[in-house]
C-alpha positions as CSV (number, residue, x, y, z in Angstrom):
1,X,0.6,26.7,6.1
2,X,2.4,25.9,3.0
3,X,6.0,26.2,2.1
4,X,6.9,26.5,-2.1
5,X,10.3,25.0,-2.0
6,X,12.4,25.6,-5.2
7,X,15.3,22.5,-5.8
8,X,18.5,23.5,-7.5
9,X,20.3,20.0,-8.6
10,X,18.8,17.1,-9.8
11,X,21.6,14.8,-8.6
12,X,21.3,12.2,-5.9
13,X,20.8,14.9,-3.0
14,X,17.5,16.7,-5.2
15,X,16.4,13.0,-5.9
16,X,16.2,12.3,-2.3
17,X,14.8,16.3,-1.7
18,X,12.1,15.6,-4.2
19,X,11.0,12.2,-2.7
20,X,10.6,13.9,0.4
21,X,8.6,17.2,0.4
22,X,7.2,15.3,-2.8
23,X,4.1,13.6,0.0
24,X,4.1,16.3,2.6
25,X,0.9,18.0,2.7
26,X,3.2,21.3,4.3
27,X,5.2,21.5,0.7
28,X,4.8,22.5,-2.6
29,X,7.7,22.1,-5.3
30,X,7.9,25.1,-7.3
31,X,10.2,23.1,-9.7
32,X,13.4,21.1,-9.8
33,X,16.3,22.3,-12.1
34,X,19.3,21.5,-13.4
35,X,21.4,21.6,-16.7
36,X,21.3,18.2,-17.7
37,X,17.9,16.8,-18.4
38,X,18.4,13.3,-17.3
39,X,19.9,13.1,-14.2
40,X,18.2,11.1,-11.4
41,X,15.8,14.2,-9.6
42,X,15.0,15.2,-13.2
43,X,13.9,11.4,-14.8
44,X,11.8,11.3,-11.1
45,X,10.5,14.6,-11.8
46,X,8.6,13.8,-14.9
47,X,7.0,10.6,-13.6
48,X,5.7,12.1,-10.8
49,X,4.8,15.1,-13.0
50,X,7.0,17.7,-10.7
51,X,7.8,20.6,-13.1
52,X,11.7,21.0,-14.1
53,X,13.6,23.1,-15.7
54,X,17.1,24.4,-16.7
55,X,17.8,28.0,-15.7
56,X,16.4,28.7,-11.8
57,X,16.7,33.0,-12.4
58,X,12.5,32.8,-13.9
59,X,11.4,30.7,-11.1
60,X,13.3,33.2,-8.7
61,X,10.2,36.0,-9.2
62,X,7.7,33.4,-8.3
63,X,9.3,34.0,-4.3
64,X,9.7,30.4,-3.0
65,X,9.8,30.3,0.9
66,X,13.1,27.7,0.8
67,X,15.8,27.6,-1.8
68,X,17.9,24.3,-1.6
69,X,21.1,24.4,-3.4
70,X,22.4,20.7,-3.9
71,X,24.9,21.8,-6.6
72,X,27.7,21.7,-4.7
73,X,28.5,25.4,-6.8
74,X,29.2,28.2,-5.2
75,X,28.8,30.6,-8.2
76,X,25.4,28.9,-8.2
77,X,25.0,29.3,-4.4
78,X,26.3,33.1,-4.9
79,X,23.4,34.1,-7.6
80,X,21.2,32.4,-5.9
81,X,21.6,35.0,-2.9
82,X,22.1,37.9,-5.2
83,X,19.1,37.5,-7.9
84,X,16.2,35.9,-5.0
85,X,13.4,38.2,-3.5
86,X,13.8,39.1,-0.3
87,X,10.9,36.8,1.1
88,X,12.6,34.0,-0.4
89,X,15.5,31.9,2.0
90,X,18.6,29.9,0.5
91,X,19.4,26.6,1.9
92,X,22.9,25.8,0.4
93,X,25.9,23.9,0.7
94,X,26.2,21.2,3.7
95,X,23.0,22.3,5.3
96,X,21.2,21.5,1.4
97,X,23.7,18.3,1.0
98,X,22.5,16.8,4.6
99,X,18.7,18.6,5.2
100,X,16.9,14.9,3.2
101,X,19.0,13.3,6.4
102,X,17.6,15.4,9.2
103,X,14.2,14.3,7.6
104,X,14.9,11.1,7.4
105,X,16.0,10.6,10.8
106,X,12.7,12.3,12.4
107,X,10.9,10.0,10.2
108,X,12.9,7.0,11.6
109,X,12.4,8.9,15.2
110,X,8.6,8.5,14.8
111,X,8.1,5.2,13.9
112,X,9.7,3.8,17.3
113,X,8.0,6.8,19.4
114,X,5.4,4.9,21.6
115,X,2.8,8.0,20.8
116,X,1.3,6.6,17.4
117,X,0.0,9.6,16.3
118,X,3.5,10.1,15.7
119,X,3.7,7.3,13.1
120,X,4.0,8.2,9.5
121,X,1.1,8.9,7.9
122,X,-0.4,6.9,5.4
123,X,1.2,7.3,1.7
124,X,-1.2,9.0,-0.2
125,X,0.1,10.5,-3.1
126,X,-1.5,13.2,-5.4
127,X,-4.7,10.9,-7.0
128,X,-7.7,12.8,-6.9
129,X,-9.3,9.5,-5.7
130,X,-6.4,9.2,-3.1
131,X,-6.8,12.4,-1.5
132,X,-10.7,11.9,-1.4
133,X,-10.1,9.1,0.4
134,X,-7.6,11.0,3.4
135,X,-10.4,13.3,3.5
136,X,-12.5,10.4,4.4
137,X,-10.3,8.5,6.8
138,X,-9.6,12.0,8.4
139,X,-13.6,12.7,8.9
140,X,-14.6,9.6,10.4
141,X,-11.4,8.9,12.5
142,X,-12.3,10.4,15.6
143,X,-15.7,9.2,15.5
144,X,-16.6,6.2,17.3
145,X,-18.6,4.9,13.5
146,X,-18.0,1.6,12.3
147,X,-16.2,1.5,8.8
148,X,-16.6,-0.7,5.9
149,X,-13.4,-0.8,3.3
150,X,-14.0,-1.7,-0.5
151,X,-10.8,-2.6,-2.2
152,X,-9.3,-5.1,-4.5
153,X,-6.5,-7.3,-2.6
154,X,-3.7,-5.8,-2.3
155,X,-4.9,-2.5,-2.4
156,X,-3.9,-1.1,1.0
157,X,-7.0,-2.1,3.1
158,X,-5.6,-2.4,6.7
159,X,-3.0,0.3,6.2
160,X,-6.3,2.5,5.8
161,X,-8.1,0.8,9.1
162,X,-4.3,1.6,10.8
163,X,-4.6,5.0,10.0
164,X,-7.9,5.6,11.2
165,X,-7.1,3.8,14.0
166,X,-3.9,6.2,14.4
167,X,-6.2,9.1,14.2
168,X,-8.7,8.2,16.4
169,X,-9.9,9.4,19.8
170,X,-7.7,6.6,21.8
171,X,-4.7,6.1,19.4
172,X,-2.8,3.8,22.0
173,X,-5.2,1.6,22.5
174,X,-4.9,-1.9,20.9
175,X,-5.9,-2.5,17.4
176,X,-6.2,-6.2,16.5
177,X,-6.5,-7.3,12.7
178,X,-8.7,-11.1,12.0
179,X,-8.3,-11.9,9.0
180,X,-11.6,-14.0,8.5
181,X,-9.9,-16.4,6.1
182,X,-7.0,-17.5,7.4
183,X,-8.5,-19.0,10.9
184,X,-10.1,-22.3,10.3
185,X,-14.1,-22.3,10.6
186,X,-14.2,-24.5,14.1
187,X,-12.0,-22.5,15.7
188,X,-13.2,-19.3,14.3
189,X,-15.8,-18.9,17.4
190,X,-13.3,-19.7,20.0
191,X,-10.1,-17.0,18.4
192,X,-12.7,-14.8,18.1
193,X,-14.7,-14.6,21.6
194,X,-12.2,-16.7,23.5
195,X,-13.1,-20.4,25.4
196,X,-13.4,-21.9,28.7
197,X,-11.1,-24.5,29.9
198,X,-12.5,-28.0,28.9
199,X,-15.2,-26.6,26.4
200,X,-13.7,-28.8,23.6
201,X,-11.3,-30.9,22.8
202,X,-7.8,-29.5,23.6
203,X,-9.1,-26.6,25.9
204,X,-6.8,-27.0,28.3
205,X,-6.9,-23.7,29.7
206,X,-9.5,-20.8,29.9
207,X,-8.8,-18.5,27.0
208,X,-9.1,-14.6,25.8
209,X,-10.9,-13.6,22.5
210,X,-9.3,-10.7,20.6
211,X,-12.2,-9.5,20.8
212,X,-11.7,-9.4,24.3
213,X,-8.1,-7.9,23.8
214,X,-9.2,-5.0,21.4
215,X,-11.6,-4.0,24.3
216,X,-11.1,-0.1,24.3
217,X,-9.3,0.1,20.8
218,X,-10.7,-0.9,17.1
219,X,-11.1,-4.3,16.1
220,X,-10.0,-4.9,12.2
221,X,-12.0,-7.8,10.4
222,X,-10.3,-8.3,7.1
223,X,-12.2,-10.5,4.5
224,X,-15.3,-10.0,6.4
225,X,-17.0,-11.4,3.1
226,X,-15.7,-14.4,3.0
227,X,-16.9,-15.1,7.0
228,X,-19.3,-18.3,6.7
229,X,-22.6,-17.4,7.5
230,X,-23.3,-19.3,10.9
231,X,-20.5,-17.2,12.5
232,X,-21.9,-13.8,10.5
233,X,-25.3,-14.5,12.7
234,X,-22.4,-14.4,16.2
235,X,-20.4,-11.3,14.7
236,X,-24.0,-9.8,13.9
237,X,-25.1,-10.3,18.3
238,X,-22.1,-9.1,19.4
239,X,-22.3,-6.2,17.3
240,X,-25.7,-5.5,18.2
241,X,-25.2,-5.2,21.7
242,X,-21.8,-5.6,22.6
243,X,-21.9,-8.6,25.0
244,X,-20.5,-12.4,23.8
245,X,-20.2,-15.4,25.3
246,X,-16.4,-17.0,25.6
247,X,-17.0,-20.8,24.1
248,X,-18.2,-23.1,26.8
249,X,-18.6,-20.0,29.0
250,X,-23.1,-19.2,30.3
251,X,-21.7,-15.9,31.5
252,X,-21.9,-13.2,29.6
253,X,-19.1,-10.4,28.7
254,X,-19.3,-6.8,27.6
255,X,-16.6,-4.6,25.6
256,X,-16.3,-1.5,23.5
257,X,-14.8,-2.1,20.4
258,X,-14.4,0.3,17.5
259,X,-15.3,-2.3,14.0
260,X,-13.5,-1.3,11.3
261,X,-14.1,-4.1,8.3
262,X,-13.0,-5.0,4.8
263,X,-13.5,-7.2,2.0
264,X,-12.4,-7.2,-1.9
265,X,-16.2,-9.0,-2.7
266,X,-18.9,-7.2,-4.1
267,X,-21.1,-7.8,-1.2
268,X,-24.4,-6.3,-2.6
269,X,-24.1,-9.7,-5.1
270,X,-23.1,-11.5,-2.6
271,X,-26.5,-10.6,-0.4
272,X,-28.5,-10.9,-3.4
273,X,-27.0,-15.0,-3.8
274,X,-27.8,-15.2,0.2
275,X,-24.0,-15.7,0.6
276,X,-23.7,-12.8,3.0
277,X,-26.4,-11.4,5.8
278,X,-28.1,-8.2,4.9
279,X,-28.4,-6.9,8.4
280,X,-24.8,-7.4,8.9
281,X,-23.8,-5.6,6.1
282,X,-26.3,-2.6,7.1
283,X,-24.4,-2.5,10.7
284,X,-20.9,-2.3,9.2
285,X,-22.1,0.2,6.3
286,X,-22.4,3.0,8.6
287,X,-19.2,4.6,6.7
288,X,-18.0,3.3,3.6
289,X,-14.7,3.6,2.0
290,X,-13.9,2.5,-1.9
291,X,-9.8,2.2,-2.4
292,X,-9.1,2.3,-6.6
293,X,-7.1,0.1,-7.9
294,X,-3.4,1.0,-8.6
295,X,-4.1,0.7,-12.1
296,X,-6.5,3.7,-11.9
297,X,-3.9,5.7,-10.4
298,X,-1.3,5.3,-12.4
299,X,0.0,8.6,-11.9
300,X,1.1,7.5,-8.1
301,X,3.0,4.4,-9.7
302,X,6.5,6.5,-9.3
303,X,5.9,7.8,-5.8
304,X,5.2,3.9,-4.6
305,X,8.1,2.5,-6.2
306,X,10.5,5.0,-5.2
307,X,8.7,4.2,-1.7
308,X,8.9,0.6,-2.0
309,X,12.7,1.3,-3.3
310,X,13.9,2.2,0.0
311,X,12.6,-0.5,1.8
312,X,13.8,-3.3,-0.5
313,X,17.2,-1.7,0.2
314,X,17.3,-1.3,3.4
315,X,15.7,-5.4,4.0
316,X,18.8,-6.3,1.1
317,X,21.6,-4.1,2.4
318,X,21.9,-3.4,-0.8
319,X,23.1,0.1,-2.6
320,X,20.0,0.3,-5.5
321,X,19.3,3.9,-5.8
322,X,17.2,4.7,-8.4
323,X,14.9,3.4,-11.4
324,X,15.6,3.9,-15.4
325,X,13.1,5.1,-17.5
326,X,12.2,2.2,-19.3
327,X,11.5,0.1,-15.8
328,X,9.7,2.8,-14.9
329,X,7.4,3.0,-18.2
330,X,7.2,-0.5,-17.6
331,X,5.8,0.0,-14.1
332,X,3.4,2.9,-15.6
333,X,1.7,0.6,-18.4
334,X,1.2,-2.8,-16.4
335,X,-2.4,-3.5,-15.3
336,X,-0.9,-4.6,-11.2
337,X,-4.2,-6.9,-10.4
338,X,-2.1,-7.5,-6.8
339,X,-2.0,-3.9,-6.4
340,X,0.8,-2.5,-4.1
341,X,1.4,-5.7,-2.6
342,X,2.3,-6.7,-6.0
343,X,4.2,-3.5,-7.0
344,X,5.9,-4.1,-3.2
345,X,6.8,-7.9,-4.4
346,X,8.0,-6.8,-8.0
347,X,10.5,-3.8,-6.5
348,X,12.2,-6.3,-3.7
349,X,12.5,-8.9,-6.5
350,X,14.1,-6.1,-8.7
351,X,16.4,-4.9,-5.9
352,X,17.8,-8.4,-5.5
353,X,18.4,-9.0,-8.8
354,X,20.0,-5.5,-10.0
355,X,23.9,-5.8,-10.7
356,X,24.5,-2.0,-10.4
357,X,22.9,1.2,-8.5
358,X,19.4,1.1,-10.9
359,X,16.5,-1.0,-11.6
360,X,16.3,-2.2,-15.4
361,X,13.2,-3.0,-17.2
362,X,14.9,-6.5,-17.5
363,X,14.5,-6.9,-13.3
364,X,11.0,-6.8,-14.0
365,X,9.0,-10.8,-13.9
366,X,6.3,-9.6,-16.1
367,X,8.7,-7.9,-19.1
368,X,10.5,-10.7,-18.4
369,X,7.2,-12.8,-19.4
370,X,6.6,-11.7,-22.0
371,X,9.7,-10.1,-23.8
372,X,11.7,-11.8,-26.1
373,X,11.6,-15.2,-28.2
374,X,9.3,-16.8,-26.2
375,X,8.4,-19.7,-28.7
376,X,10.1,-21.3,-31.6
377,X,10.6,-18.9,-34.8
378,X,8.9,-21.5,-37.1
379,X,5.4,-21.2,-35.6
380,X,2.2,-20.2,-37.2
381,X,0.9,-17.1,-35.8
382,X,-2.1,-18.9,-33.5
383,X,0.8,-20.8,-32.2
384,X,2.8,-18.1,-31.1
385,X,-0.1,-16.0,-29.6
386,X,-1.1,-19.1,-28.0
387,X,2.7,-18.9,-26.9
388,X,2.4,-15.5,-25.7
389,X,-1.0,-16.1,-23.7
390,X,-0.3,-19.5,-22.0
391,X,3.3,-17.4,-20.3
392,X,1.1,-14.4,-19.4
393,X,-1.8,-16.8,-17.6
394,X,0.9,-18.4,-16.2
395,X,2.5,-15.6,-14.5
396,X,-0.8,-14.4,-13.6
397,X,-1.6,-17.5,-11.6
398,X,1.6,-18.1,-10.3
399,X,1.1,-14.4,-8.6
400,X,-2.3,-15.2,-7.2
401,X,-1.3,-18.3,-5.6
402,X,1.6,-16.3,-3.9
403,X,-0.6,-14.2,-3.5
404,X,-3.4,-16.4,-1.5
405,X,-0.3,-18.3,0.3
406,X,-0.8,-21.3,-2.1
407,X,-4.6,-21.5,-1.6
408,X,-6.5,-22.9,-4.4
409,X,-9.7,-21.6,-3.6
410,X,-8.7,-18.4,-2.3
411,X,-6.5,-17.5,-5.6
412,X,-9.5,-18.5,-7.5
413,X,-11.7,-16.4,-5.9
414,X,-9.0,-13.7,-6.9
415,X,-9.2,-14.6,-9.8
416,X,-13.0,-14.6,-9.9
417,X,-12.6,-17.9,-11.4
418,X,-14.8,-21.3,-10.1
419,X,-12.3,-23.4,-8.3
420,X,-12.7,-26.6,-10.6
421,X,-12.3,-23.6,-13.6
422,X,-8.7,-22.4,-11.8
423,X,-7.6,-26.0,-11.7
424,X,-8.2,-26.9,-15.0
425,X,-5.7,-23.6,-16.0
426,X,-3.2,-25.3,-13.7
427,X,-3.1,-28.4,-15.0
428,X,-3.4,-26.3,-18.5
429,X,-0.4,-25.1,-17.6
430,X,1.8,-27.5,-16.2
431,X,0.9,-26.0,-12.5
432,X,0.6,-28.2,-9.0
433,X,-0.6,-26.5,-5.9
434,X,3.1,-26.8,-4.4
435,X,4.6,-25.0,-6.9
């Protein structure tokens, strides 16, 4: 059932309100009001596109289940109980000031409760696309279907398998996340089904696969395009039937794995150049989930930078409590081609850098790229768009190297670049890889 929750005060207590009940599925905010139109709940407000206002008495007929005073008035506090409908309930003074706190704390309380489906749920937001997609996860989680996520990097693919994962049948079982470019390709076999003691090399003892150890829980292969295609044929077996054979090992093994995969590759062009195994990409397509960009859902931007806020403070113990407008416009019109790991990276950095309580536009890397006399005032116009270009590129590939942990060919591929192509921007640029 939902509850309309009306918030009177847009201080620092109806800020924190207003991020809260903002994401829970069990709320709806009526409005936020107060008499001064820029204070920190009301400049949140309009970017997350709450409605505000500055007299509560209209809003009183529309019979909000909760009333939460943060005004620290009591004449406030006092027509609020006189004027309300009866079905509506006033939550005012310390129990208003200190309710955000009892939330937070039950929050904190589930995250270390060993029962997962006690976590926090994924953060959604109010994106049509986004909500399609909880609809999604929510369908096929208790199923025992394979999943294939689609997503641009950064865009919050294994948060997605975690939740389904979460809401699955067998929530405490393991769930172990391969990420199919980060192990190198002659090991690959071995981390992935496990070895026998003296099967190569360096074996020096017998050895478990995670495969082995997600036996009973979901198994999370992340990158799965970029898997070379001898092991796809291996991955493809084991799929099939369910039964591998540890490296070195004639004896075969048999576990029950949930396969959730993902990749950021178009992998219809990549069967089509015989870079990636049809079959395979039938037996993981049984359910397919598409995760936008965060540039076409801009109007989630505020939401994940308010979210992102309170962890950056929290990792700096450091008092940064809100986000001016102009940072925030800032936030709203860049194009994020990291996504939320980007938007994550770009809020931390921020919350280092800010002097005060608020993040300024000039805490930002990319305003900071390309604002202000950036080449010498005597240029022709080609030379200072030239200018201009060569510092966005190089902020661009500065973040996809960060981005693919310093890995040429992986932050090309970001890029969608040729490798030899990526290096000649470097050198373009003035780049080395150890930069």
């Amino acid at each position: 059932m939902e509850n309309t929750v009306l918030i009177v005060g847009a201080g620092q207590g109806g800020r924190k309100l207003l991020e809260l009940f903002y994401n829970d599925p069990h709320c709806h905010i009526l409005a936020i009001v107060d008499s001064k139109s820029d204070t920190q709940g009301m400049r949140l407000a309009r970017q997350l596109g709450v409605p505000i206002a500055d007299d509560f008495r209209p809003l009183l007929r529309e019979k909000p289940d909760l009333i939460f005073n943060v005004t620290k008035s009591r004449a406030v506090q006092e027509a609020l109980l006189r004027e309300k409908e009866p079905e509506s309930e006033v939550v005012g003074g310390r129990a208003a000031r200190f309710f955000w706190e009892l939330r937070e704390e039950r929050i904190r309380n589930a995250q270390s409760a060993e029962n997962p489906r006690t976590a926090p749920a994924l953060l959604v937001g109010n994106d049509p696309a986004m909500l399609r997609v909880m609809e999604m996860i929510r369908d096929v989680a208790p199923t025992p279907s394979s999943v294939l996520i689609i997503g641009e990097t950064g865009t919050g693919k294994e948060m997605v398998a975690r939740e389904i994962h979460r809401l699955s049948a067998r929530p405490d079982s393991p769930f172990v996340a391969i990420n199919c470019t980060a192990l190198p390709f002659n090991l690959f076999e071995s981390e992935l089904f496990g070895h026998k003691k003296g099967a190569f090399t360096g074996a020096l003892v017998d050895k478990i696969g995670l495969v082995e150890q997600a036996n009973g829980g979901t198994l999370f292969l992340d990158e799965i395009g970029d898997l070379p295609l001898e092991m796809q044929v291996k991955l493809l077996r084991f799929l099939q039937s369910g039964e591998f054979r540890p490296v070195g090992s004639t004896e075969a093994r048999k576990v029950t794995v949930r396969v959730i995969a993902a990749t950021n590759k178009n992998l219809d062009k990549a069967i089509a150049d015989e870079q990636f195994r049809s079959d395979l990409y039938y037996r993981l397509n049984a359910f397919t989930i598409h995760l936008p960009a965060l540039r076409k859902r801009r109007s989630d931007i505020p939401l994940y930078a308010y979210h992102f806020l309170k962890q950056s403070m929290v990792r700096a113990n450091k008092r940064v409590e809100s986000i001016s407008s102009a940072a925030m416009d800032a936030l709203m019109s860049y194009d994020w081609p990291g996504n939320l790991r980007e938007l994550q990276g770009v809020i931390e950095r921020a919350v280092i850098l800010a002097r005060k309580h608020q993040v300024e536009r000039e805490h930002l890397p990319f305003v900071q790229a390309t604002d202000g006399p950036t080449h010498p005032a005597g240029g022709t116009l080609a030379e200072k768009r030239r200018h201009l270009l060569d510092a966005i590129e190089r902020r661009l590939v500065l973040d996809y190297l960060k981005q693919a942990g310093n890995n040429v060919s992986q932050a090309a591929r970001m890029a969608g670049m040729p490798r030899r192509s990526f290096y000649r921007l470097m050198a373009r640029l003035g780049l080395r890889k150890n930069k």
